[in-house]
N, C-alpha and C positions, 0 to 999 in steps of 0.2 A: 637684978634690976632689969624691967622691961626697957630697953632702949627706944624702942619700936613707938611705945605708948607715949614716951618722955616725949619725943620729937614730934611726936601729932600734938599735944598739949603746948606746945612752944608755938609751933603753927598756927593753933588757931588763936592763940594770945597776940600773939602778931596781928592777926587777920584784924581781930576786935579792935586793935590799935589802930591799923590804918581805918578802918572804917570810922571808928570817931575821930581821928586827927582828920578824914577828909569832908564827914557830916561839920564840926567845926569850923573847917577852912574855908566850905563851899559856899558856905553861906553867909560869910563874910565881905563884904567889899573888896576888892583885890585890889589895892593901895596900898604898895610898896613889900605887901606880902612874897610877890612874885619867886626874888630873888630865895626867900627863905622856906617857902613851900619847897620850891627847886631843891636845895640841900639838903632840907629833910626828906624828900622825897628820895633823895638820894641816898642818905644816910642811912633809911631805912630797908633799900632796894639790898644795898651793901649788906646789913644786917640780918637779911632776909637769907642773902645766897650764901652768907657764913653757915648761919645754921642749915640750911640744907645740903652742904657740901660736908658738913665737920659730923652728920647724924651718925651712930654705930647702933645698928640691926643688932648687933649679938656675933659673940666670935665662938669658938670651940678649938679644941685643939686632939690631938693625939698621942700617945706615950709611947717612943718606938725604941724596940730594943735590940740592936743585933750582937748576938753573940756565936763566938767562932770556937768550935772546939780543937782538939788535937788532931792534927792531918798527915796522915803518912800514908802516899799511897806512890805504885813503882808498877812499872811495864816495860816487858819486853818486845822490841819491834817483831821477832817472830818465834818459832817455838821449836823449831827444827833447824839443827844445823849438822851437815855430815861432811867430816874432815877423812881425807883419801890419801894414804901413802904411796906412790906407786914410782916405779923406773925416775918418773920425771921430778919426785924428789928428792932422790938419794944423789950424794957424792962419793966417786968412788972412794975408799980409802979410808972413808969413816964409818962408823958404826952408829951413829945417831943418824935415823933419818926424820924430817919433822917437814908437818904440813901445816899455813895457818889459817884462818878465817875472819875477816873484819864485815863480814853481812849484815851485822846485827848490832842492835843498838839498846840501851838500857836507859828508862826517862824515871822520872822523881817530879816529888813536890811532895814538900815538908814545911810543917808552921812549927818544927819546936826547933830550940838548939842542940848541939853538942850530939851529933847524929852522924852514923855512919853504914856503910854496908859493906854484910859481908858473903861471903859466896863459896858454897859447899858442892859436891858430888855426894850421890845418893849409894855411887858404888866403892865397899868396900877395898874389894881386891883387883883391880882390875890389871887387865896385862900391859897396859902402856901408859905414860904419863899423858894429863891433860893440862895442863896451864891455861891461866889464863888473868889479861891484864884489862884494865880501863885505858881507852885510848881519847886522847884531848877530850875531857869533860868540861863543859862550860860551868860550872861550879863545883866548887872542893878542890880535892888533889886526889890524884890515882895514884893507890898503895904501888908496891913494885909486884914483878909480875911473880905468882904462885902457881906452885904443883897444888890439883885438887885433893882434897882428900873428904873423908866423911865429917873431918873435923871445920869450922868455920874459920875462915882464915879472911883477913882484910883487902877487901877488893877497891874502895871510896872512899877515903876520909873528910871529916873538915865539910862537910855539906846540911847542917844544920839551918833552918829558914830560908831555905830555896828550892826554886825548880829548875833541871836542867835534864842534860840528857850526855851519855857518853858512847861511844864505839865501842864495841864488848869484842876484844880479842883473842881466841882462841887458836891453842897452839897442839898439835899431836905430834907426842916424840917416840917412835918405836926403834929400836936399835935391832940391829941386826942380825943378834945372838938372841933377840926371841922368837922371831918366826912370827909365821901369818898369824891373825887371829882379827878378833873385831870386839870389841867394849860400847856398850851402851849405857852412855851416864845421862841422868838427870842435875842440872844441875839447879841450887835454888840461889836466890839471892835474898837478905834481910837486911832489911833497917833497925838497926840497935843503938844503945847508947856507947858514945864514944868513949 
């Protein structure tokens, strides 16, 4: 329905009204009319700004839809990290000696549940151990701390439908009875089901 059109035909219905209720009145003797012209005059003024205030031009609308898929996405604060054995790590007496690194930091955001990560070396053999733990992550719980290996081992639990971020701590233990050498790992981290 044309709203538009309705409200002009009301109007001019209106108009035709006052004009013969005032062709009527005017020519009337005005004897005791006064007070009742007044009212209706009013009545009508009232009825008038009704309909011009309550008119609807036509409305429309829109059909919005959002929808959110699966989100798993993870970064690392930086991409290089070099841990140094040297004099000022070792204790006399022991054969372990270990250096560690908290530089670096590992962030999240995740829309599913029951989500965790975990965290590998790319090298096989290599000559010294690497560890490495989650330090205070503001969502989940940090597994306890692991030797790397090629195999995937639990770094994050418990961090389903959230975003945070944690300290990635890395530990180099070379003992004494292996001698100098140097290991270049890559290390990855993944988001899997828990």
């Amino acid at each position: 329905m044309n709203h538009g059109k309705t409200g002009l035909l009301e109007s001019q219905r209106l108009l035709g009204y006052i004009h013969r209720f005032l062709r009527h009145h005017f020519y009337r003797p005005i004897t005791g009319l006064h007070k009742v012209l007044t009212f209706e005059l009013l009545t009508l003024t009232v009825v008038l700004g009704g309909v011009a205030k309550g008119q609807t031009y036509g409305t429309d609308f829109h059909r919005v839809t959002v929808q959110v898929s699966q989100v798993t996405v993870i970064q690392v604060s930086s991409g290089t990290v070099s841990l140094s054995i040297s004099g000022a790590n070792a204790v006399a007496g022991q054969n372990a000696m270990t250096v560690t690194d908290l530089s670096t930091s590992f962030l999240w955001g995740i829309n599913v549940s029951q989500r965790k990560v975990t965290a590998r070396t790319n090298l096989a053999a290599p000559l010294f151990s690497l560890k490495v733990l989650a330090v205070n992550p503001t969502q989940g719980t940090a597994a306890p701390e692991v030797t790397l290996s090629t195999t995937a081992q639990d770094f994050l639990i418990n961090i389903g439908k959230s975003s945070g971020t944690t300290q990635v701590q890395y530990t180099g233990v070379a003992l004494a009875s292996q001698g100098t050498g140097s290991d270049a790992h890559t290390v990855t981290f993944t988001v899997t089901v828990q």
